[in-house]
PAKEZA-479148 format. One record per residue (C-alpha): residue number from 1; z, y, x. Coordinates in pm, whole numbers. Layout:
BEGIN
<node nr="NUM" w="Z" v="Y" u="X"/>
...
This chain:
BEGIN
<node nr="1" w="-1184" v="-4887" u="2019"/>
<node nr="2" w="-1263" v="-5076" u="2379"/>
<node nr="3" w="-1565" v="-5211" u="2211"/>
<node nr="4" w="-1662" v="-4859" u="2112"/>
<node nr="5" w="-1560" v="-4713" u="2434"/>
<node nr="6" w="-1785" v="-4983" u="2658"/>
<node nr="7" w="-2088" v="-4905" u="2366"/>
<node nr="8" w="-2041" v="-4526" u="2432"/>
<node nr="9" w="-2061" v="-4602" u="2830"/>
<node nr="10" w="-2371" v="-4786" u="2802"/>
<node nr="11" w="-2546" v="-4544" u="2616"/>
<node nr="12" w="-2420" v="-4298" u="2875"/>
<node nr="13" w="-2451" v="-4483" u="3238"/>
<node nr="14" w="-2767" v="-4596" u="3296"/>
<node nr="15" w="-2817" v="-4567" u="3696"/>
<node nr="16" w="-2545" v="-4629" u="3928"/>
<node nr="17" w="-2252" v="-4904" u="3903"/>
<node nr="18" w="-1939" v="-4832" u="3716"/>
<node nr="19" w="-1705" v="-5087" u="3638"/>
<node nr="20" w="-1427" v="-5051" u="3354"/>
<node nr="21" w="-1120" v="-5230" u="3337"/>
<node nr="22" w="-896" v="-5148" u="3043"/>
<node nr="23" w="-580" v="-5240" u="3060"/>
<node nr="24" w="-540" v="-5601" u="3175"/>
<node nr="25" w="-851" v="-5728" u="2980"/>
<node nr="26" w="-1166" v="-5813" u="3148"/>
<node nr="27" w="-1424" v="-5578" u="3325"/>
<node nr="28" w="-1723" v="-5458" u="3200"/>
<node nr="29" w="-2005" v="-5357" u="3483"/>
<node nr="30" w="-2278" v="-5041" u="3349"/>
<node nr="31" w="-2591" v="-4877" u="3498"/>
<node nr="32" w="-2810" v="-5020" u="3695"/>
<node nr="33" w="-2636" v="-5143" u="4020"/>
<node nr="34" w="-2757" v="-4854" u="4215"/>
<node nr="35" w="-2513" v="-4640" u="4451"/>
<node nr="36" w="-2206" v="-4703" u="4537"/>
<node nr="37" w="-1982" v="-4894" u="4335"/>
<node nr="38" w="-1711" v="-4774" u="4092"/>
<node nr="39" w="-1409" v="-4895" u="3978"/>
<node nr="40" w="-1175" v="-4735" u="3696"/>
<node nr="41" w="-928" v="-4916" u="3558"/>
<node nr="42" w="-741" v="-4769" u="3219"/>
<node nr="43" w="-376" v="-4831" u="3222"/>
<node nr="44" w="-350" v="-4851" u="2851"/>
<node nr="45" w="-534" v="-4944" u="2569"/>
<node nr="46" w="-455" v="-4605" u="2357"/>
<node nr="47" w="-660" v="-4397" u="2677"/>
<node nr="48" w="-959" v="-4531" u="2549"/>
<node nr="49" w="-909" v="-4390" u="2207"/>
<node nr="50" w="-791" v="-4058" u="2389"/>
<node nr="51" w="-1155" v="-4056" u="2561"/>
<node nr="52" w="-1354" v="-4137" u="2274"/>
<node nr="53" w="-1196" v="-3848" u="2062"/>
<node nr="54" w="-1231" v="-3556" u="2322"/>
<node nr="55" w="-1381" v="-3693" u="2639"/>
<node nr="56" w="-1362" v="-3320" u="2765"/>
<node nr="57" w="-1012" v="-3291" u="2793"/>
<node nr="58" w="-918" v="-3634" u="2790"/>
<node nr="59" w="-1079" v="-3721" u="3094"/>
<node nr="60" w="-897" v="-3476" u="3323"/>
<node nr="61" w="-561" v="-3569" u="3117"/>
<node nr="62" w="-541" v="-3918" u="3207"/>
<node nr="63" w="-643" v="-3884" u="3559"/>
<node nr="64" w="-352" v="-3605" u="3559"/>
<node nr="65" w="-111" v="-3880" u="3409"/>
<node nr="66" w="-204" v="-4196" u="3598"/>
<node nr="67" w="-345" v="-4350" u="3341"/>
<node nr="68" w="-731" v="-4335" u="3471"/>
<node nr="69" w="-729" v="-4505" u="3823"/>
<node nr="70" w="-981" v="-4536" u="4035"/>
<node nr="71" w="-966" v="-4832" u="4152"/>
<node nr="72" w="-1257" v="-4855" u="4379"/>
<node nr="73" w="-1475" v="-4464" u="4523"/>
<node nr="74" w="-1301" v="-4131" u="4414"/>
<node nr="75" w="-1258" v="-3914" u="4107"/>
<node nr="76" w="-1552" v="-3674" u="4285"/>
<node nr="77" w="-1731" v="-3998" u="4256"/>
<node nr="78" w="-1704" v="-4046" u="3895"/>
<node nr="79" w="-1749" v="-3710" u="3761"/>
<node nr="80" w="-2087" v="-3682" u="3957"/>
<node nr="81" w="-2173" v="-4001" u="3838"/>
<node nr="82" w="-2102" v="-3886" u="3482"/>
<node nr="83" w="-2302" v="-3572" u="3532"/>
<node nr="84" w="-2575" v="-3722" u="3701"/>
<node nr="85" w="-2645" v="-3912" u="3401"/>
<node nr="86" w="-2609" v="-3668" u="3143"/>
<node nr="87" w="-2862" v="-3427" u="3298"/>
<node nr="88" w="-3161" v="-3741" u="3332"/>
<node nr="89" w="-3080" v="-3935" u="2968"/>
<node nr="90" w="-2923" v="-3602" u="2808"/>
<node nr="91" w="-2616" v="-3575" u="2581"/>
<node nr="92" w="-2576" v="-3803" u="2295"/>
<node nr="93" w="-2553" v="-3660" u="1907"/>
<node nr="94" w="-2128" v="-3604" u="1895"/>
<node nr="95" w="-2170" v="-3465" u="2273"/>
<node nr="96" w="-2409" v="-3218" u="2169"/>
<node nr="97" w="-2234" v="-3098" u="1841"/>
<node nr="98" w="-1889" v="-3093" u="1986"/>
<node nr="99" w="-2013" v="-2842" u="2288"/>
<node nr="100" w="-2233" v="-2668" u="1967"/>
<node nr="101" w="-1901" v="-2572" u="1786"/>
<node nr="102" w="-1728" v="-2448" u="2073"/>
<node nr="103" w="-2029" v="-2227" u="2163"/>
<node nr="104" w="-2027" v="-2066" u="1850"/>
<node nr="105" w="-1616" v="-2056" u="1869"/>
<node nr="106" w="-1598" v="-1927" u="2218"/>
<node nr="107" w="-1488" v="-1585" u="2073"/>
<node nr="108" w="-1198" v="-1639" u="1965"/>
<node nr="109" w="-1084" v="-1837" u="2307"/>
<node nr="110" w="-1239" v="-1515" u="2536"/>
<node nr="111" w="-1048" v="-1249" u="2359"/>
<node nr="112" w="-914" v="-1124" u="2672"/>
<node nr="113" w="-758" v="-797" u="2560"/>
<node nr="114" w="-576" v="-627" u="2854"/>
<node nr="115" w="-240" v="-799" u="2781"/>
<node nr="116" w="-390" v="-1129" u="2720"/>
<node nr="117" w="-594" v="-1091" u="3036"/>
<node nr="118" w="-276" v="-1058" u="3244"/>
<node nr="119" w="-101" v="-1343" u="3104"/>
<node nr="120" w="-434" v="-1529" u="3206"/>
<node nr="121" w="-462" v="-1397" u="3534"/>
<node nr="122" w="-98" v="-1497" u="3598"/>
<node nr="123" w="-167" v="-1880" u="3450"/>
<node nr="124" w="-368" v="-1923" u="3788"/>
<node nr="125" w="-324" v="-1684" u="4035"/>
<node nr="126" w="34" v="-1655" u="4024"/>
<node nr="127" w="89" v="-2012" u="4116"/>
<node nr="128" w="321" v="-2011" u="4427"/>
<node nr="129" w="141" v="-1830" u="4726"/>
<node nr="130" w="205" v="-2111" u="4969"/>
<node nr="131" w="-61" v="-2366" u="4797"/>
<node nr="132" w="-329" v="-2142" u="4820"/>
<node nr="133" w="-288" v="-2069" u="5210"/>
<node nr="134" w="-293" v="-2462" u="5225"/>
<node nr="135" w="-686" v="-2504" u="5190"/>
<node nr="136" w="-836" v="-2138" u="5186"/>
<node nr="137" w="-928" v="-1972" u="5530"/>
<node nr="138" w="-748" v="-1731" u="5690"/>
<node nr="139" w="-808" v="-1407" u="5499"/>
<node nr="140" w="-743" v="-1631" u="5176"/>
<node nr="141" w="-1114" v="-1551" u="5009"/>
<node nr="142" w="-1094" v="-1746" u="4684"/>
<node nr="143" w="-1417" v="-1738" u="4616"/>
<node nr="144" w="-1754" v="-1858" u="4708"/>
<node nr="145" w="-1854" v="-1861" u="5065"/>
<node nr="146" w="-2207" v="-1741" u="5248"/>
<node nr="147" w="-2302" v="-2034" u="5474"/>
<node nr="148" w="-2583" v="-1894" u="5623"/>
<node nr="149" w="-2651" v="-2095" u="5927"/>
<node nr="150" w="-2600" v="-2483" u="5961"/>
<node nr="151" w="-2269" v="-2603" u="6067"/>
<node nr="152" w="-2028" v="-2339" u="5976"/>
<node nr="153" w="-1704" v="-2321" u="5966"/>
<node nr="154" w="-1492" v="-2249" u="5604"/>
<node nr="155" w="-1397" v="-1934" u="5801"/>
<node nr="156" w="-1749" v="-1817" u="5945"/>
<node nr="157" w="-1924" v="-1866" u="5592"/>
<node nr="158" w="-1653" v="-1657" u="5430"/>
<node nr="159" w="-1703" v="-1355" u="5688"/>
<node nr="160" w="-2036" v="-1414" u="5619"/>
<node nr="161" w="-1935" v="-1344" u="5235"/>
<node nr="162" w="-1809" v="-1043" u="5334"/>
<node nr="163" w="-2057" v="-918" u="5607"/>
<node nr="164" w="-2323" v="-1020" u="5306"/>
<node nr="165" w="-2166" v="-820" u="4981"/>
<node nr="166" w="-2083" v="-533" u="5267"/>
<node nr="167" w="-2484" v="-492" u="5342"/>
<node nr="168" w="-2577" v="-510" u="5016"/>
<node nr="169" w="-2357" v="-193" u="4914"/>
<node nr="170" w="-2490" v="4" u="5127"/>
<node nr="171" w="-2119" v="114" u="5244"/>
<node nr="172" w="-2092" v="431" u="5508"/>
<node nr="173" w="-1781" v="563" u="5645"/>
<node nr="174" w="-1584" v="772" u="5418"/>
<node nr="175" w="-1731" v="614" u="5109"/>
<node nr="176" w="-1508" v="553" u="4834"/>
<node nr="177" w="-1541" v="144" u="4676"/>
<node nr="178" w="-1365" v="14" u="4368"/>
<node nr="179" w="-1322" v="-345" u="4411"/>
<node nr="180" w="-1274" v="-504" u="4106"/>
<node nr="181" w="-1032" v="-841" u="4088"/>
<node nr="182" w="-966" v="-771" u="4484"/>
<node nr="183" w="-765" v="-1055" u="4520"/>
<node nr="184" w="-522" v="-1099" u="4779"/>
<node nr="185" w="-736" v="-802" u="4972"/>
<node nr="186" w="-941" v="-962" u="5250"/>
<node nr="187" w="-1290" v="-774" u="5111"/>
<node nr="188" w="-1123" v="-458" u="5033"/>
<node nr="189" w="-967" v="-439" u="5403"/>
<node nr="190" w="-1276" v="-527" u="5521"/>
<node nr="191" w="-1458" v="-246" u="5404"/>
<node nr="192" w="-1228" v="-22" u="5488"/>
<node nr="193" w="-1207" v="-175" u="5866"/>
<node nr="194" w="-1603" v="-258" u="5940"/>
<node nr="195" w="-1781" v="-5" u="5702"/>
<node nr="196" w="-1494" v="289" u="5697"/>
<node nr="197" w="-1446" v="284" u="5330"/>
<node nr="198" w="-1224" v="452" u="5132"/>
<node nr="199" w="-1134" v="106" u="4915"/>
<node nr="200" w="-928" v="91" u="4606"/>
<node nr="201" w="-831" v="-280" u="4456"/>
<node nr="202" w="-740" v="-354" u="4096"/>
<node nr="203" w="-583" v="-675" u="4042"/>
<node nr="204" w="-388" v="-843" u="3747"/>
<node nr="205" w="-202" v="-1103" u="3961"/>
<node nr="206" w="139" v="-982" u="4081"/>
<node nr="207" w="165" v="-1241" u="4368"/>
<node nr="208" w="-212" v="-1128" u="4471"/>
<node nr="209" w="-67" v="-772" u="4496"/>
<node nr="210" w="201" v="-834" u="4659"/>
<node nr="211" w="9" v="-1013" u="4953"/>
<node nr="212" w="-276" v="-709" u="4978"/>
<node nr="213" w="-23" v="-467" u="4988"/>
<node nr="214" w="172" v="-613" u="5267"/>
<node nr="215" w="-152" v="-731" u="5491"/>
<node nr="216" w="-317" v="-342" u="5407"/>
<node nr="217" w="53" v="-251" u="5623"/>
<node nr="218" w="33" v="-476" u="5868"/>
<node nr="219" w="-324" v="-384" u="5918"/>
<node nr="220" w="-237" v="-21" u="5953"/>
<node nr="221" w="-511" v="56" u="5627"/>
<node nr="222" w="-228" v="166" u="5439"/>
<node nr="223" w="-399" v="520" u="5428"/>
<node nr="224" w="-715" v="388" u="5361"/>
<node nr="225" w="-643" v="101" u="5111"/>
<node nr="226" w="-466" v="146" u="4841"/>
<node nr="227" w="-382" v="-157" u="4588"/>
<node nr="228" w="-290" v="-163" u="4214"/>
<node nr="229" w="-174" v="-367" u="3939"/>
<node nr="230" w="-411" v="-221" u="3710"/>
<node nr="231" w="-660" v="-343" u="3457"/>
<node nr="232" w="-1018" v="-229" u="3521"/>
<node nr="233" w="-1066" v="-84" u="3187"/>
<node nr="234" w="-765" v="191" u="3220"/>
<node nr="235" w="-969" v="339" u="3523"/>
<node nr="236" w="-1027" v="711" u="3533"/>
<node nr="237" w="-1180" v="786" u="3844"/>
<node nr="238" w="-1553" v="738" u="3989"/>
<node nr="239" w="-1612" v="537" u="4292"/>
<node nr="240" w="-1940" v="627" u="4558"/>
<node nr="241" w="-1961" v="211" u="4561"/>
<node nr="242" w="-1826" v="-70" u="4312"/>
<node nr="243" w="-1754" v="-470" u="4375"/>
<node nr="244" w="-1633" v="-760" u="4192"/>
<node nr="245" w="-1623" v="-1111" u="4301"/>
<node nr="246" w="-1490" v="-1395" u="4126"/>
<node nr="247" w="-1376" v="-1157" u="3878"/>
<node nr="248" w="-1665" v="-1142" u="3585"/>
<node nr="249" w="-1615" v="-1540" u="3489"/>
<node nr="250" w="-1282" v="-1385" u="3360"/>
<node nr="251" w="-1401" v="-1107" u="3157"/>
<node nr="252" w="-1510" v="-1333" u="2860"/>
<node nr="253" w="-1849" v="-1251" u="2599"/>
<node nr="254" w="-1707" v="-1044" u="2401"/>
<node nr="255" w="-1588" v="-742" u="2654"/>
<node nr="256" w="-2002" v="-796" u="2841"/>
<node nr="257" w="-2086" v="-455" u="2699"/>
<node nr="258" w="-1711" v="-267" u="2795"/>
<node nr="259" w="-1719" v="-406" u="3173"/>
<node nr="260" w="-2090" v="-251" u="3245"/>
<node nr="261" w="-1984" v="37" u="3001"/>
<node nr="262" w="-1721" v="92" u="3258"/>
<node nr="263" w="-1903" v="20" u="3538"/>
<node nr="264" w="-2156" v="306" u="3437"/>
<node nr="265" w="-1817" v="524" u="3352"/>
<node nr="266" w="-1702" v="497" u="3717"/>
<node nr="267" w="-1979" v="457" u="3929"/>
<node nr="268" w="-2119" v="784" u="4081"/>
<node nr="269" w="-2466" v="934" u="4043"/>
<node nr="270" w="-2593" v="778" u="4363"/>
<node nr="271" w="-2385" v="524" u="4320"/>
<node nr="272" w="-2423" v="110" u="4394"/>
<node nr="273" w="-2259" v="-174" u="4260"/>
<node nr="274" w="-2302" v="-525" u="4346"/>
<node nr="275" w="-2128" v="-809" u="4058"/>
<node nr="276" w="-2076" v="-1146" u="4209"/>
<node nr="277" w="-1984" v="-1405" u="3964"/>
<node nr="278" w="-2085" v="-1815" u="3878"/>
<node nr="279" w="-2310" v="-1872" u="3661"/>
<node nr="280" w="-2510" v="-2123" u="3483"/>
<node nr="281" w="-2860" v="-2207" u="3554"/>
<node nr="282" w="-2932" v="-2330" u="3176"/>
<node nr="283" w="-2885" v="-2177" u="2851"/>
<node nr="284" w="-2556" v="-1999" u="2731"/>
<node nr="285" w="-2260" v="-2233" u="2657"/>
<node nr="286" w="-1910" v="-2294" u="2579"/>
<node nr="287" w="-1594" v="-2375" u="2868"/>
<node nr="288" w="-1482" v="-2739" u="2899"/>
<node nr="289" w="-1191" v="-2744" u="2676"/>
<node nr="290" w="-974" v="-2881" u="3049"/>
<node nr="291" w="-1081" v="-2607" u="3222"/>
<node nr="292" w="-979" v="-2369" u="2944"/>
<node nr="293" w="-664" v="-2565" u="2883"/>
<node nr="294" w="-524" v="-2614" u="3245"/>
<node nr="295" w="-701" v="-2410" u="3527"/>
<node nr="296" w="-860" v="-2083" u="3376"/>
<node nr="297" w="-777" v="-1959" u="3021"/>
<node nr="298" w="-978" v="-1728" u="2875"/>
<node nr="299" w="-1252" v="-1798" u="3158"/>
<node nr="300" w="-1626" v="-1829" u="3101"/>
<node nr="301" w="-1912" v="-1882" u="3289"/>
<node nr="302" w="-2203" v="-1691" u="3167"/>
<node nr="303" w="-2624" v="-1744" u="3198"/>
<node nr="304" w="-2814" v="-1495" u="3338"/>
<node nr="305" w="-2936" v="-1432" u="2979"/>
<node nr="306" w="-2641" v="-1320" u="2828"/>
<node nr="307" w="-2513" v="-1092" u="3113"/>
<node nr="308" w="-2868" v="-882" u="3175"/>
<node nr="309" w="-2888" v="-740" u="2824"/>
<node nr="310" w="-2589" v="-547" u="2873"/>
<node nr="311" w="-2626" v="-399" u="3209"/>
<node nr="312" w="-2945" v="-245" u="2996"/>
<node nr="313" w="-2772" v="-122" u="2679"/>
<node nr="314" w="-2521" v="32" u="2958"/>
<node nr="315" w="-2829" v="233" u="3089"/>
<node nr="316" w="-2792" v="93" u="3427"/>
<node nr="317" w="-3049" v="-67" u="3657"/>
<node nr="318" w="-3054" v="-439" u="3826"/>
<node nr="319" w="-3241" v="-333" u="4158"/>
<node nr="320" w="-3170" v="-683" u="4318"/>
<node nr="321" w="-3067" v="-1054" u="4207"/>
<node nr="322" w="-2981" v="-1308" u="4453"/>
<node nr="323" w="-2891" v="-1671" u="4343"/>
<node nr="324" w="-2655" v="-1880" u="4560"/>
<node nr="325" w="-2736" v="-2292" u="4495"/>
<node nr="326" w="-2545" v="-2510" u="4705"/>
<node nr="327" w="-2292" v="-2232" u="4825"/>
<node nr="328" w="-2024" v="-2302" u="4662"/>
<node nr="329" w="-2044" v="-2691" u="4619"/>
<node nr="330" w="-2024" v="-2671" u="5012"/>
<node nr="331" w="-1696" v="-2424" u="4958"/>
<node nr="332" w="-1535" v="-2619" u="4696"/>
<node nr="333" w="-1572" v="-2955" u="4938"/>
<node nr="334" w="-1421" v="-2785" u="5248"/>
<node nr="335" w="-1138" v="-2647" u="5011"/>
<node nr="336" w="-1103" v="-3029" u="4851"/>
<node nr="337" w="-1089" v="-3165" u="5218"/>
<node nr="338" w="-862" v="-2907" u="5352"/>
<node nr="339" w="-633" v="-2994" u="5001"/>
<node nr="340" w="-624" v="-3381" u="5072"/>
<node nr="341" w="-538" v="-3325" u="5396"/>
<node nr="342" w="-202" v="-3116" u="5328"/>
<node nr="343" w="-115" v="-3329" u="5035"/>
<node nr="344" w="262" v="-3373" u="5137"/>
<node nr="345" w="262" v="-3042" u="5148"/>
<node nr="346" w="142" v="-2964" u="4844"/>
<node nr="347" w="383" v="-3199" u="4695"/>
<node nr="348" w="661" v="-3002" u="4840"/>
<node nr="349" w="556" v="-2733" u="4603"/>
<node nr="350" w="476" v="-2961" u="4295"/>
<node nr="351" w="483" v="-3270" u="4160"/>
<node nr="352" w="217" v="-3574" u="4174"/>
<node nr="353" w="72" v="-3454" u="3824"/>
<node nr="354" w="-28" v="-3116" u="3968"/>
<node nr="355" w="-172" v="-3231" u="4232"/>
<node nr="356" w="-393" v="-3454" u="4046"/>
<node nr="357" w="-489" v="-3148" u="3825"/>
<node nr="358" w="-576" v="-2981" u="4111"/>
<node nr="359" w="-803" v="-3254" u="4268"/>
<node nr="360" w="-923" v="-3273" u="3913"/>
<node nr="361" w="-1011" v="-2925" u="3945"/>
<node nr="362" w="-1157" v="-2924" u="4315"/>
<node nr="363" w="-1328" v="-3202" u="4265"/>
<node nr="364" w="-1526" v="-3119" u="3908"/>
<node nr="365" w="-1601" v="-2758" u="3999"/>
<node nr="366" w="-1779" v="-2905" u="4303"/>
<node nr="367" w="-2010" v="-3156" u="4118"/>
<node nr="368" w="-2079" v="-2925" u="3889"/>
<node nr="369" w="-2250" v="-2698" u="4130"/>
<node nr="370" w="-2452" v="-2997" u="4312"/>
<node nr="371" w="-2554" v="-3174" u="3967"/>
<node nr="372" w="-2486" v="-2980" u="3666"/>
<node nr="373" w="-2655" v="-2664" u="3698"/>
<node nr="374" w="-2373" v="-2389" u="3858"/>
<node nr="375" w="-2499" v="-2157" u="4063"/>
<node nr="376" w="-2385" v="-1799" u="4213"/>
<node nr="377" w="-2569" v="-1501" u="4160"/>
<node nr="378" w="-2527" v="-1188" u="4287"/>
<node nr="379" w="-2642" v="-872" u="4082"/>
<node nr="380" w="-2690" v="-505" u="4272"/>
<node nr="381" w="-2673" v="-238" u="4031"/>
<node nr="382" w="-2758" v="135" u="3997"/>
<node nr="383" w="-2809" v="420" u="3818"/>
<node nr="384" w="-3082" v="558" u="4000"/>
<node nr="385" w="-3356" v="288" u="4105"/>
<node nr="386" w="-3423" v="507" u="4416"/>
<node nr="387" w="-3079" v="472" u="4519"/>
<node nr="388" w="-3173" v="154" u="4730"/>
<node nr="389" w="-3436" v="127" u="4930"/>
<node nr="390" w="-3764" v="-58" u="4775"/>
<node nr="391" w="-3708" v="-370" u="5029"/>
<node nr="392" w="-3475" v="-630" u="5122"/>
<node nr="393" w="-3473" v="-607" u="5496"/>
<node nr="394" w="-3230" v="-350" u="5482"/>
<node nr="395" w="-2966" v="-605" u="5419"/>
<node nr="396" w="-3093" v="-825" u="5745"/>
<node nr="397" w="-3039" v="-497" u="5934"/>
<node nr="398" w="-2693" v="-385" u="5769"/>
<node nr="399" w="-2596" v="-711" u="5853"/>
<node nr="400" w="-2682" v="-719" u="6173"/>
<node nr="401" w="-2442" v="-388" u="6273"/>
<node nr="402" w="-2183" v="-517" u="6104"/>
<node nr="403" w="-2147" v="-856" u="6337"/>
<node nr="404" w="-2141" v="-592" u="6626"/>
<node nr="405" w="-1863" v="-413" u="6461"/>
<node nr="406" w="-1682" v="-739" u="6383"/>
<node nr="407" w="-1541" v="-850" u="6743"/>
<node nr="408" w="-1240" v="-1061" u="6729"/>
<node nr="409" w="-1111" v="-1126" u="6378"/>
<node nr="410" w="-680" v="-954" u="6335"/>
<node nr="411" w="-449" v="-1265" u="6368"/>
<node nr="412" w="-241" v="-1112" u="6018"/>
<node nr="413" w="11" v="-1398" u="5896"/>
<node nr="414" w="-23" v="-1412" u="5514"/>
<node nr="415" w="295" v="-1412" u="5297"/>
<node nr="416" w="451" v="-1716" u="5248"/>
<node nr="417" w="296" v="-1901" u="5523"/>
C-alpha cells in the first residue's frame, strides 16, 4: 500500500516539494522542488491505506487523530498544495468517479426536511457559544466579510458586510425585513439601528437565539427586533425587504425551488431581496464527504447554474449579481489567526482532536477560496424589475449615508464571553 500511496502522490504532485515519511521507513521527496518545503510524516502504516481508500475523508481524519503530522510548513500548506495541483494536472480516473457518484447521490445527503434541518443546524451552531466569540469580531458575523479598502481590520470589513447588504436593500425607516438564518443578530440589529427597519430573524440554532434575543435587550431594539426559532418555510407573513446570509449553502438541491417559492410567497409587491451565499465558480458538484461528515451536514455549495433556474420558475427577477473572490479567503485567515492565537482557550472548551478539526476546517475552507474555485455571490431579487433603480451607483450613495449614521459602534458584551 506505501508503494501505491507514493505512485498515487506522484501522479498527483508535480510542482512544489512534499516529502512523505511513513511510519519509520524512509522518505520519499515529490514535485518539482519549487516552494516551500513540506514535510508529513504518517504515524502508521494502516493511514496510508485509510488515504488511498477515501482520501476525502481520510485526510481530515488523520490530521484530527495525530496520525498525519506535519512535520515541516502547516496543514494550510498542504491542502493548498494539494489543490494547487489538482486544478493545473486535473483529477485522476478514481478521483473523478468517486466525486461523479456523490454528485448524482447528493439527494439523499441534502434532504433537509424541517426536522432534519434543525438537527443540522444544531451539529454546528450549537457548539458552545464561547468558541465562536474566540476568533469572530465583535458583533459575532459568521460569515463572509466586505474588505473594501486595503488594510482592514476583521471588524471594519464585517461593518462593511453590513453597510454593503444594507445599501443593496434599499432599506427606509419603518420597513419591515425578514432575515433569513439571522444568526446570532448583528445584521438584523443593524437594520433596525442604521436603516430603521422593522427586522424579524428566523433561526434554527437555539444557542444563536438565545444570544440575539438578549443583545436585541440590551440594545433597547426589543420593540423593533423580534427573534424566532422558526424554520423559514412555516412563514406566513410578507416582508417590504428579505435577507439571507450564510444561510442558502444549508438549504440543500432538492428544496432550490421551495426557498425562492417562499421567497416569492413573502416578499411584497415592491418588494427586494438580496441572497448571499458561497458558491462555486465551476460546474455543479457534490460536498467533501469531511465536510459533510464533521462540520456541516446536510450543507452544499451550489454553482450559479443550478441556483438561477429557480429564482425563474419562481417568477422572480435577478436585477443584480455581485461575485465576492478573495473575500472570504481573507475572512477565513483572520478567523484561523485569531483561532491559533486563543488555542489554550479553545482547549478549555474541547479537547486536542477538536481543535484539530477545527484548524482542519479553517484552514481548507480558506484554500479553497484562493485555489479551488469558491467564491461569494450576492443575488438582488425582485418582483418588479422597476423596483430598483436601472444603475449601481445607488449602492455607492446608500453606502455612503449609512457610514454617517454609523458613529461609534455599541460596546454590547456577547453571552458567554
Amino acid at each position: 500500500m506505501e508503494a501505491l500511496l507514493r505512485f498515487v502522490l506522484g501522479r498527483l504532485i508535480k510542482q512544489g516539494s512534499l516529502t512523505l515519511t511513513v511510519s519509520d521507513g524512509p522518505t520519499v521527496v515529490f514535485g518539482d522542488g519549487t516552494g516551500e518545503p513540506l514535510h508529513i510524516r504518517l504515524t502508521d502504516r494502516r493511514a496510508a491505506v485509510h488515504l488511498l481508500l477515501d482520501p476525502d475523508t481520510a485526510l481530515g481524519e488523520l490530521y484530527m487523530d495525530g496520525r498525519l503530522v506535519m512535520e515541516r510548513g502547516d496543514i494550510a500548506d498542504l491542502l493548498a498544495l494539494g489543490m494547487i495541483n489538482l486544478q493545473t494536472h486535473g483529477e485522476n480516473l478514481p478521483i473523478r468517479l468517486l466525486r461523479g457518484w456523490r454528485t448524482l447521490m447528493r439527494g439523499l445527503t441534502q434532504r433537509n426536511i424541517a426536522s432534519r434541518s434543525q438537527r443540522n443546524v444544531a451539529h454546528h451552531y450549537d457548539l458552545d457559544g464561547r468558541l465562536y466569540a474566540l476568533f469572530l469580531d465583535s458583533d459575532r458575523q459568521y460569515s463572509c466579510a466586505y474588505f473594501e479598502e486595503p488594510g482592514y481590520s476583521l471588524d471594519d470589513a464585517q461593518l462593511a458586510k453590513k453597510r454593503h447588504l444594507a445599501a443593496k436593500l434599499l432599506v427606509d425607516r419603518g420597513q419591515t425585513v425578514l432575515d433569513i438564518g439571522s444568526g446570532w443578530g448583528g445584521l438584523a440589529l443593524y437594520l433596525a439601528e442604521r436603516c430603521g427597519a422593522s427586522v424579524t430573524g428566523v433561526t434554527l440554532s437555539q444557542e444563536q437565539l438565545a444570544v440575539a434575543r438578549n443583545r436585541a435587550t440590551e440594545s433597547g431594539l426589543g420593540q423593533q427586533v423580534e427573534f424566532r426559532l422558526q424554520d423559514y418555510r412555516s412563514l406566513t407573513e410578507t416582508f417590504d425587504r428579505i435577507v439571507s446570509v450564510g444561510m442558502f449553502e444549508h438549504v440543500g438541491v432538492p428544496y432550490y425551488r421551495t426557498y425562492f417559492e417562499t421567497i416569492k410567497a413573502r416578499l411584497a409587491d415592491d418588494g427586494v431581496a438580496v441572497i448571499h451565499s458561497i458558491g462555486r465558480m465551476g460546474p455543479p458538484g457534490s460536498t467533501n464527504s469531511w465536510i459533510d461528515k464533521y462540520i456541516f451536514p446536510g450543507g452544499y455549495i451550489p454553482a450559479l447554474s443550478e441556483v438561477l433556474p429557480h429564482i425563474e420558475k419562481a417568477g422572480l427577477v435577478v436585477t443584480d449579481i455581485e461575485i465576492l473572490r478573495l473575500h472570504y479567503a481573507e475572512t477565513l485567515k483572520a478567523w484561523r489567526q485569531r483561532f491559533h492565537a486563543r488555542r489554550e482557550e479553545v482547549l478549555a472548551l474541547y479537547d486536542e482532536r477538536f481543535l484539530r478539526m477545527w484548524d482542519f476546517y479553517l484552514a481548507g475552507s480558506e484554500m479553497s477560496f484562493r485555489h479551488d474555485g469558491m467564491m461569494i455571490f450576492q443575488i438582488q431579487i425582485a418582483k418588479n424589475q422597476e423596483t430598483v433603480p436601472l444603475t449601481r451607483d445607488y449602492i455607492a450613495r446608500r453606502e455612503t449615508a449609512l457610514r454617517g449614521r454609523e458613529g461609534k459602534p455599541r460596546d454590547l458584551r456577547l453571552a458567554g464571553e
